[in-house]
C-alpha positions as CSV (number, residue, x, y, z in Angstrom):
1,X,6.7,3.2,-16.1
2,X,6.3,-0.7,-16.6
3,X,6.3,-2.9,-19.9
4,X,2.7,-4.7,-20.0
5,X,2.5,-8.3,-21.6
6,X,1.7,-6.7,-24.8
7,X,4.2,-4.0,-24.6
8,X,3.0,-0.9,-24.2
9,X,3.9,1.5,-21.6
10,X,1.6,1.9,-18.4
11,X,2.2,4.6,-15.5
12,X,1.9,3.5,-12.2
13,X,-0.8,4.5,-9.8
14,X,1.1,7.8,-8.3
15,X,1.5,6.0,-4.7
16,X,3.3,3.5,-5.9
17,X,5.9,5.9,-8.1
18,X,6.2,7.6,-4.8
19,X,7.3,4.6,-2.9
20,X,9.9,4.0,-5.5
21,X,11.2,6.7,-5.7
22,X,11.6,6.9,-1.5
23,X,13.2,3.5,-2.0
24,X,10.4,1.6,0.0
25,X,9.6,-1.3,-2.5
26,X,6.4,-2.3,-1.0
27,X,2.6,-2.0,-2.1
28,X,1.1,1.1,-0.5
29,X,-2.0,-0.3,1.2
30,X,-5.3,1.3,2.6
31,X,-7.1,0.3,6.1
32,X,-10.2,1.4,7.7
33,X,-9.6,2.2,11.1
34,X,-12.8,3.4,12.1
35,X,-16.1,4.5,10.5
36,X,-14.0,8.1,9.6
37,X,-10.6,7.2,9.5
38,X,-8.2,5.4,7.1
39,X,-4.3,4.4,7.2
40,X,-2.4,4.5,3.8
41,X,0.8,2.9,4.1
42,X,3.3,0.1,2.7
43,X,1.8,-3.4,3.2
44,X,3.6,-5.6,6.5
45,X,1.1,-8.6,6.9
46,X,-1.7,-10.1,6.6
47,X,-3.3,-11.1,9.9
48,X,-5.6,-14.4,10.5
49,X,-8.9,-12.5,11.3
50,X,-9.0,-10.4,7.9
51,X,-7.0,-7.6,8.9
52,X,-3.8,-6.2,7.9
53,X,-1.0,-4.3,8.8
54,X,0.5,-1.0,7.4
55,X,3.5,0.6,8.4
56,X,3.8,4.7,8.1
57,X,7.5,5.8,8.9
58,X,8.2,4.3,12.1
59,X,4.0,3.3,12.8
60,X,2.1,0.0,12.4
61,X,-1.1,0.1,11.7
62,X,-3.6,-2.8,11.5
63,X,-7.6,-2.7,10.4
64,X,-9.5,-3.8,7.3
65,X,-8.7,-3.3,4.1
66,X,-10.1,-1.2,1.6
């Protein structure tokens, strides 16, 4: 749960509860690696020609984002 600017109570997207609670700390990310296959995984870097990079355990992954 997270405090908004008016201060109510929000839930975050289940993804990002689930990094929490493994400890990752970063924003899970989605790439497109080909016309029928996509990466979700925490967000490394942003690369010059659009892409980025995503890293599952001990993977990196780079294609466009979602």
């Amino acid at each position: 749960m997270f405090v908004t600017k008016n201060c109510q109570m929000k839930e975050f997207p289940l993804s990002m509860r689930v990094a929490e609670k493994w400890g990752l700390g970063g924003m899970i990310r989605t790439i497109i690696l080909s016309s029928r296959i996509s990466v979700q995984g925490i967000f490394v870097q942003a690369l010059a020609d659009g892409r980025i990079a995503v890293r599952v355990g001990k993977d990196l992954f780079y294609g466009r984002p979602v």
